[in-house]
C-alpha positions in Angstrom: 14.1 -19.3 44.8 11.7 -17.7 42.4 11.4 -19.3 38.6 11.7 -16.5 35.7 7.8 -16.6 35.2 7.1 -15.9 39.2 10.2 -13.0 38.8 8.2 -11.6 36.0 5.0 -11.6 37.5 5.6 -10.3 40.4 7.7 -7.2 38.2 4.6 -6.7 36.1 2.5 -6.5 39.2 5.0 -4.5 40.8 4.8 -2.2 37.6 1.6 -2.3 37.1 0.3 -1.5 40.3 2.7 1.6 41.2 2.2 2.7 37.7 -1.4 2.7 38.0 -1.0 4.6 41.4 1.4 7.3 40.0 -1.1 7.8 37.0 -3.9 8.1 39.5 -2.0 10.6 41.9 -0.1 12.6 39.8 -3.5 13.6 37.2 -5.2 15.1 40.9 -2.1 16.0 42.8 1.0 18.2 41.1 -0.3 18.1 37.9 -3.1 20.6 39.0 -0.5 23.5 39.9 1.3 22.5 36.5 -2.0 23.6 35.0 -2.6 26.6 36.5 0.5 28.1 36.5 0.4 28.1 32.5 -3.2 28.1 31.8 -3.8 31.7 33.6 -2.3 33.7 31.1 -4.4 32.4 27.9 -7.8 34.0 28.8 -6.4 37.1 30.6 -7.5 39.7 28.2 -11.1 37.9 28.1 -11.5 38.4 32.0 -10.4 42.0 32.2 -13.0 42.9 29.9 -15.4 40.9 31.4 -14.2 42.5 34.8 -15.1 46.1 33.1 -18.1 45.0 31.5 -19.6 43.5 34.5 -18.8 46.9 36.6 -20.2 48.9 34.0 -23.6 46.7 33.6 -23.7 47.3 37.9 -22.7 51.0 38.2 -23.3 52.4 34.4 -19.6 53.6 34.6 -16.0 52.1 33.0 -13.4 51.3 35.4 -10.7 52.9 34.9 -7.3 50.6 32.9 -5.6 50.9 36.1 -8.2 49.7 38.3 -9.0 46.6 36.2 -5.5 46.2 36.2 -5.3 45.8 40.0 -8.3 43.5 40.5 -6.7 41.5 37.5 -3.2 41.2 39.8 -5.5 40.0 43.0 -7.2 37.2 40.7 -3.4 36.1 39.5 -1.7 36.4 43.2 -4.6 35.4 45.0 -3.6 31.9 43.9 -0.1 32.1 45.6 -2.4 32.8 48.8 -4.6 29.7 48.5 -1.7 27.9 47.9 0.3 29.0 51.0 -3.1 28.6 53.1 -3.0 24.9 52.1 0.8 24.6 52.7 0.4 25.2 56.2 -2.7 22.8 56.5 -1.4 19.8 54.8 1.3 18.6 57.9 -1.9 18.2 59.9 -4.3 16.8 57.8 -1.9 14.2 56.4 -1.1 13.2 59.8 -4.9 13.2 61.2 -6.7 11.7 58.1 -4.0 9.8 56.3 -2.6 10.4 53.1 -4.7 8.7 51.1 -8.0 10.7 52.5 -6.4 14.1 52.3 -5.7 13.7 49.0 -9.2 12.3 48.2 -11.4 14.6 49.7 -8.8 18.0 48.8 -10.7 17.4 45.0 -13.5 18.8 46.5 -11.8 22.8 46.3 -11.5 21.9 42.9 -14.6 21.2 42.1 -16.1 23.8 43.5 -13.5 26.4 42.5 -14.2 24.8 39.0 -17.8 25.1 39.4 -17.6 28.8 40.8 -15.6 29.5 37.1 -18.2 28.0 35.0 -21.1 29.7 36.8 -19.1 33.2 36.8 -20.1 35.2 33.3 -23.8 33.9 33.6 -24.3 34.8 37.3 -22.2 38.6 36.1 -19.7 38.0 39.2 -15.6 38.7 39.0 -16.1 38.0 42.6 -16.8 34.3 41.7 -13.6 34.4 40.2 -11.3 35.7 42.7 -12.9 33.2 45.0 -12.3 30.0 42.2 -8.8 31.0 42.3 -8.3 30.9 46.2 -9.9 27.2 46.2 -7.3 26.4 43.0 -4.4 27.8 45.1 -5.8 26.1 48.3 -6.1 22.5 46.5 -2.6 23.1 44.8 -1.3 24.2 48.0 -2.0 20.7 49.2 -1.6 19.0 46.1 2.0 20.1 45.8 3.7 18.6 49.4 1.5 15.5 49.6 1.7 14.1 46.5 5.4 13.9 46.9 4.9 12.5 50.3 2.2 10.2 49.6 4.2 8.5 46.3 7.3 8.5 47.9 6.0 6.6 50.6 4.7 4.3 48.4 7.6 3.6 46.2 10.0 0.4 47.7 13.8 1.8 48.5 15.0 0.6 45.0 12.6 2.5 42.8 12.0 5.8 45.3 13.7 8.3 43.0 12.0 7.3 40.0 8.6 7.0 41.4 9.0 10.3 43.2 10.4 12.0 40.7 6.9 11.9 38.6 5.6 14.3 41.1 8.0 17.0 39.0 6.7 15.4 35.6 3.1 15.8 36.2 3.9 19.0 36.8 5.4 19.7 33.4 2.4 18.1 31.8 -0.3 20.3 33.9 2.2 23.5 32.4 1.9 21.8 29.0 -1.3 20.7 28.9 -2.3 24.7 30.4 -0.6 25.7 26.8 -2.5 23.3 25.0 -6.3 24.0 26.0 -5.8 28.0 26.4 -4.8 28.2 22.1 -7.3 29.5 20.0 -8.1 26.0 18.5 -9.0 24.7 21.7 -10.6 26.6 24.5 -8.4 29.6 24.2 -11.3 31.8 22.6 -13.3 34.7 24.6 -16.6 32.3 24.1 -15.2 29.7 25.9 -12.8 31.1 28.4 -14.9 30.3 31.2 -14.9 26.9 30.3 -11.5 26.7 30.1 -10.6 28.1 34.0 -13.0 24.7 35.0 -10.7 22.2 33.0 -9.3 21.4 36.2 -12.7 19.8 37.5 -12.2 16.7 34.9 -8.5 15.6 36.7 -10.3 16.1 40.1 -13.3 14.2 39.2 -11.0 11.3 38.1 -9.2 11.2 41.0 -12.0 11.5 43.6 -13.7 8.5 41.6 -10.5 6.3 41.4 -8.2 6.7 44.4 -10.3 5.0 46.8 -9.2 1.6 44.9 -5.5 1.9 46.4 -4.2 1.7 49.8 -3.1 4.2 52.1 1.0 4.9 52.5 2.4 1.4 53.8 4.7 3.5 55.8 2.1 5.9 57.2 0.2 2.7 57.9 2.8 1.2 60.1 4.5 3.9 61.5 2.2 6.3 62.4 -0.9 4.3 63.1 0.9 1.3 63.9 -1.0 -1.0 61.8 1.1 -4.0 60.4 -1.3 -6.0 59.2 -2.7 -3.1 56.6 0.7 -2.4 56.0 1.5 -5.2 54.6 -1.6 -5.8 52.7 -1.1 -2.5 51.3 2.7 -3.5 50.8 1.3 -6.9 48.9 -1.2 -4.5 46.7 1.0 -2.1 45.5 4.1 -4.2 45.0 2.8 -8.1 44.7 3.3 -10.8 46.4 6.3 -11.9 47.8 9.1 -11.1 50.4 8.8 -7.7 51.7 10.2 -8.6 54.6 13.2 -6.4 54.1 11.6 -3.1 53.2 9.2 -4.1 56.9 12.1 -4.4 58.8 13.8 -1.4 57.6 10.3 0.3 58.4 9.9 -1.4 61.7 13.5 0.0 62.5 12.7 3.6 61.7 9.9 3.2 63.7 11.4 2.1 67.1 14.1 4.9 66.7 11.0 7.3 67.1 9.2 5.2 69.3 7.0 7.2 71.7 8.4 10.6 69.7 5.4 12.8 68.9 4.8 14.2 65.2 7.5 16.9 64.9 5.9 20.6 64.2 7.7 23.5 61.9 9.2 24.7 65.2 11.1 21.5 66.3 12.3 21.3 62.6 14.2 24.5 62.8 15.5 24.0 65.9 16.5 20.7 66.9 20.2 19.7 65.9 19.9 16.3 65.1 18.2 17.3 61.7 20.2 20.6 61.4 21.8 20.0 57.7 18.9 18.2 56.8 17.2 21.2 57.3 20.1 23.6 55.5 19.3 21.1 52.5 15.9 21.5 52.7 15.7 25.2 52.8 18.6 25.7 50.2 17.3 23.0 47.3 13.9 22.7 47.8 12.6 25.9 49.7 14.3 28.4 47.5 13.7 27.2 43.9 11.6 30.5 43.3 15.4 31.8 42.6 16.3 29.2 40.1 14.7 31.5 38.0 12.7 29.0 35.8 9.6 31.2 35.4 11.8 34.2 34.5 13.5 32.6 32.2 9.5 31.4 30.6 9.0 35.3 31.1 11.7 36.5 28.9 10.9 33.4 26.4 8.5 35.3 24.6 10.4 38.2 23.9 13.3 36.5 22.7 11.5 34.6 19.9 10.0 37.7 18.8 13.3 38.9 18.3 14.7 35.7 16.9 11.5 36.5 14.4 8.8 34.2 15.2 5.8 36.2 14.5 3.6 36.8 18.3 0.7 34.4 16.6 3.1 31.8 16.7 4.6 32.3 20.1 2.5 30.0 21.9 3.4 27.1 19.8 7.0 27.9 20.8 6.7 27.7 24.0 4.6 24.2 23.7 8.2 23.2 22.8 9.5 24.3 26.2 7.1 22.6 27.7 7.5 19.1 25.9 11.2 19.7 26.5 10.7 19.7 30.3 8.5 16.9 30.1 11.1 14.9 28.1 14.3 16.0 30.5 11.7 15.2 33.3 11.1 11.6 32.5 15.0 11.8 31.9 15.4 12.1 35.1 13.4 9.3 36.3 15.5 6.9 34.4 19.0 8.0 35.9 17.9 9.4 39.6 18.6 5.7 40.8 21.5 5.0 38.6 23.6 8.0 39.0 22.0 9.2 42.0 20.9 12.7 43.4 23.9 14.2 44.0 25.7 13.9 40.1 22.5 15.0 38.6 22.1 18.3 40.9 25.8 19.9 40.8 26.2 19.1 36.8 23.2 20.7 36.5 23.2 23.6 38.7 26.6 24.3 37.0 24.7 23.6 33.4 22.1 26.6 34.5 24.4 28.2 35.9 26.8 28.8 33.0 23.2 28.8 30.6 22.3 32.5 32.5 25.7 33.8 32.3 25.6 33.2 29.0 22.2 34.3 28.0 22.8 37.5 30.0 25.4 38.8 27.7 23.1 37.3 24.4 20.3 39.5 25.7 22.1 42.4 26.5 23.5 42.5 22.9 21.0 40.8 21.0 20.2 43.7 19.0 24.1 44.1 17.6 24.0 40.9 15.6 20.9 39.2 13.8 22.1 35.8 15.1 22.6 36.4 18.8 19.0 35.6 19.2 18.9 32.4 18.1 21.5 31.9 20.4 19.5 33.1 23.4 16.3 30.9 21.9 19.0 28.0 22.5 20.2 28.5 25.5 16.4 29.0 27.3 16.0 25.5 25.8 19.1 24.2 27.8 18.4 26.0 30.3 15.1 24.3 30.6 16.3 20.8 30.2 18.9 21.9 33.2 16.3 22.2 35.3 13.8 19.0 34.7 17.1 16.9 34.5 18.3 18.0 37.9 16.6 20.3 40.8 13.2 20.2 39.1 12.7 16.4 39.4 15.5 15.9 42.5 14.0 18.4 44.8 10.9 15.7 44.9 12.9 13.0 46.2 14.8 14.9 48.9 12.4 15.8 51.5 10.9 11.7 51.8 14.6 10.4 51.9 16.4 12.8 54.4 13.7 12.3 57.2 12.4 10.3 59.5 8.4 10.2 59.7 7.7 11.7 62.8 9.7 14.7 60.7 8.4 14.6 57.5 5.3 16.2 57.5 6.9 19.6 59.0 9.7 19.1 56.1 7.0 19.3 53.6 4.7 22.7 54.9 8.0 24.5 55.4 9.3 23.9 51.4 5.3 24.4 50.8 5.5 27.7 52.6 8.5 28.8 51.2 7.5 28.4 47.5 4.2 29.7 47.6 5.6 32.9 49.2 8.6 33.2 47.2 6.3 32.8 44.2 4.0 35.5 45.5 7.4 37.5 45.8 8.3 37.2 42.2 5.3 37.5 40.9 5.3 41.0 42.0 8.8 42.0 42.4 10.1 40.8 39.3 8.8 42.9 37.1 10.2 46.1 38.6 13.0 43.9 39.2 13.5 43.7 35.2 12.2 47.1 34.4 15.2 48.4 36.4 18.3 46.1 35.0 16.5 44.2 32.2 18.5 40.9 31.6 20.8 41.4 34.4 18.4 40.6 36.0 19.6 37.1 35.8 23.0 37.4 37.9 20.3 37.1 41.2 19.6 33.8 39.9 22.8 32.6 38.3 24.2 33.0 42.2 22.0 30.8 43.3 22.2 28.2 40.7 26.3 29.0 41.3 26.2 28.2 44.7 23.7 25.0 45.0 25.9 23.9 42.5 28.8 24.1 45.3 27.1 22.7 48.1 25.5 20.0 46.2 29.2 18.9 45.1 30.5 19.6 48.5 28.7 19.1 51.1 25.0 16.9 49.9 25.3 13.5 50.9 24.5 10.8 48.3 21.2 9.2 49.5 20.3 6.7 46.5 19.5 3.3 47.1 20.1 4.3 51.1 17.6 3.3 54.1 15.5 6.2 55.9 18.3 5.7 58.3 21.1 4.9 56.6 20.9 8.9 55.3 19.9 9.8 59.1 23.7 8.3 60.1 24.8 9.8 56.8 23.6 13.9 57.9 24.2 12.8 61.4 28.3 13.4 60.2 27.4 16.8 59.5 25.0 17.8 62.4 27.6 16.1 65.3 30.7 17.1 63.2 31.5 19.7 65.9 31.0 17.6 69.0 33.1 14.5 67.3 35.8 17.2 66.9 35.4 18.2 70.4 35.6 14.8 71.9 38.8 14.0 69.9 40.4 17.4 71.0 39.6 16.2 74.4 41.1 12.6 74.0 44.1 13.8 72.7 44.8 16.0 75.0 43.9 13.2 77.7 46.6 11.0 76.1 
């Protein structure tokens, strides 16, 4: 039996160690698409004229508003591609190199995409900039699905959600920290803007100099390359000495069930019935979060605290609140994913956004009728927000390492990759015909979808907190045999 000083040290290891882990992942991994997500939209202005400039000083002629307008959209979407390039990579280079050495070596798009930002306005090339933003996309793209994987697979059963769930947070700081450098105080000047779209090469470089100090996934370690021995070293690194022996059995259990079982492909995901509501889950909660309708809501943010009369020099400062709110609910979330679980925090919350959008609809649709109604609308995109970090923005982390098995998690992860980057391309070009058309009705598309995963999550989601691998395989496995169980009783009956 351990005395109270072994129990503490081997917590403040245990701390320590996963703490210094998360910091190291999370400043290279999510928190890079976090940045440029919000950090685009600061220097926008700065690179159109530098687009027109730089065709004049080539072909002695303007371009016209329109076409600088259209090569502005490819640099923006052209982001969603190298992200969705790197989505469909990362299954296989996670498998193939590990995760700890396709995290490593994916700084190096960074850096370069970095380095082709810097060198763009001396060497007089847009070109430069287009490509800078494929290589951001392609290193978020990656970034994004294995940072989950990697931290979950880190994290031991009883701390899981909370470790995971810091993917979503870093997120929220990259956003935040985007909206931070891009003011004017800062880099957000047209002197400096090329300085500001390579920020990203400092959490990179920090990263590719301190991640080779930490192990490799104990579970990718054992299971997948069948090396015990460096599992549990890596096991003894991460959480300290002591009995693992639990966490190694449950481990060496998942790994006989899938004994012999090759690594399962996109393909075999969407067709094999054994992980057939796992899949519904995945697709519905963590595939379709483009129709939550966060980054509509952070479109129409600006607009509303105009009208709630917040001068447009001061809007930026505004919406550093949103994003300090998201960190907050974020963190939140950490603290009560493994003591209320998944399933209380995505239904109340879903319902929360829900109601938030119905709500907000009618505010915006009338918000020129009475002086107060915006202020009202200015509060409810601040729920709104804290909806989502509390619930679906931190949960949808956690899902895709707890409802499958290895040998299926890699295909789990490029197919919610897939699906965001595309339905982020989607929106980013729909949407604003989209609200051009119906304005802030424009929300009832997303409050159906926040409606209904508020359903399903109260109905149908298992619970899967402080649960085995598979303990939630057994749990699903009600759902995906319910038919045949059904069958077989019909036929017993009938027998008798």
């Amino acid at each position: 039996m351990e005395s109270p000083v072994e129990t503490f040290t081997r917590l403040f290891k245990l701390t320590l160690n996963l703490t210094l882990l998360t910091l190291v992942l999370g400043i290279g991994g999510t928190f890079q698409y976090g940045l440029h997500i919000s950090l685009i939209n600061s220097p926008s202005e700065y690179i159109q004229r530098f687009i027109n400039s730089t065709w004049q000083q080539r072909y002695s002629s303007p371009l016209q508003p329109d076409t600088v307008m259209l090569l502005w959209s490819f640099i923006v979407s052209v982001y969603s591609v190298g992200g969705l390039v790197g989505s469909f990579v990362v299954g296989y280079l996670s498998v193939t190199f590990g995760r700890k050495k396709t995290q490593l070596y994916n700084n190096v798009p960074a850096l370069l995409g970095a380095a082709l930002m810097g060198l763009s306005r001396t060497s007089g090339s847009f070109e430069m900039i287009l490509l800078a933003r494929f290589l951001y996309g392609f290193n978020a793209g990656v970034s994004l699905q294995l940072h989950m994987m990697y931290i979950g697979e880190c994290a031991p059963q009883s701390l899981r959600g909370m470790v995971t769930v810091t993917a979503a947070l870093f997120i929220a700081i990259g956003k935040l920290m985007g909206l931070l450098v891009g003011l004017r105080e800062f880099l957000g000047s047209e002197a400096l803007w090329p300085y500001l779209m390579s920020v990203s090469a400092v959490p990179a470089l920090i990263q590719f100099l301190t991640l080779p100090w930490f192990p490799d996934s104990p579970r990718y370690l054992l299971i997948d390359k069948g090396d015990k021995d460096g599992c549990l070293k890596a096991m003894k690194q991460l959480w300290g000495p002591g009995d693992h022996s639990h966490e190694m059995d449950a481990m060496l259990a998942e790994k006989k069930t899938i004994e012999g079982e090759q690594v399962k492909g996109v393909k075999d995901l969407l067709m094999d019935r054994s992980v057939r509501w796992q899949m519904i889950t995945l697709l519905l909660l963590c595939g379709f979060m483009q129709l939550i309708g966060i980054n509509a809501v952070y479109f129409y943010a600006y607009d509303v605290f105009q009208n709630a009369g917040i001068p447009a020099s001061q809007t930026p400062y505004v919406s550093l609140g949103l994003g300090i709110t998201e960190i907050l609910t974020t963190l939140l979330c950490g603290y009560l994913i493994d003591r209320l679980g998944r399933k209380l925090l995505l239904w109340v919350n879903y319902g929360i956004m829900a109601l938030s959008l119905a709500v907000l609809t009618a505010t915006l649709s009338l918000q020129h009728s009475y002086y107060w109604l915006p202020y009202i609308s200015t509060m409810l995109i601040f729920i709104f927000t804290l909806s989502f970090g509390m619930g679906p923005g931190g949960v949808s982390c956690v899902l895709p390492t707890e409802m499958f098995v290895q040998s299926y998690r890699p295909a789990a992860y490029v197919l919610i990759g897939t699906l965001n980057w595309l339905g982020l391309f989607v929106l980013a070009l729909a949407f604003p015909f989209i609200e051009a058309a119906l304005g802030p009705f424009c929300f009832l598309f997303f409050l159906a979808y926040c409606l209904s995963m508020a359903v399903y999550s109260f109905l149908i989601l298992p619970e899967t907190k402080d649960q085995s691998i598979l303990h939630i395989q057994e749990s699903f496995n009600q759902l995906n045999f319910r038919e045949q169980k059904s069958s077989s009783k019909t036929i017993c009956a009938t027998r008798l």
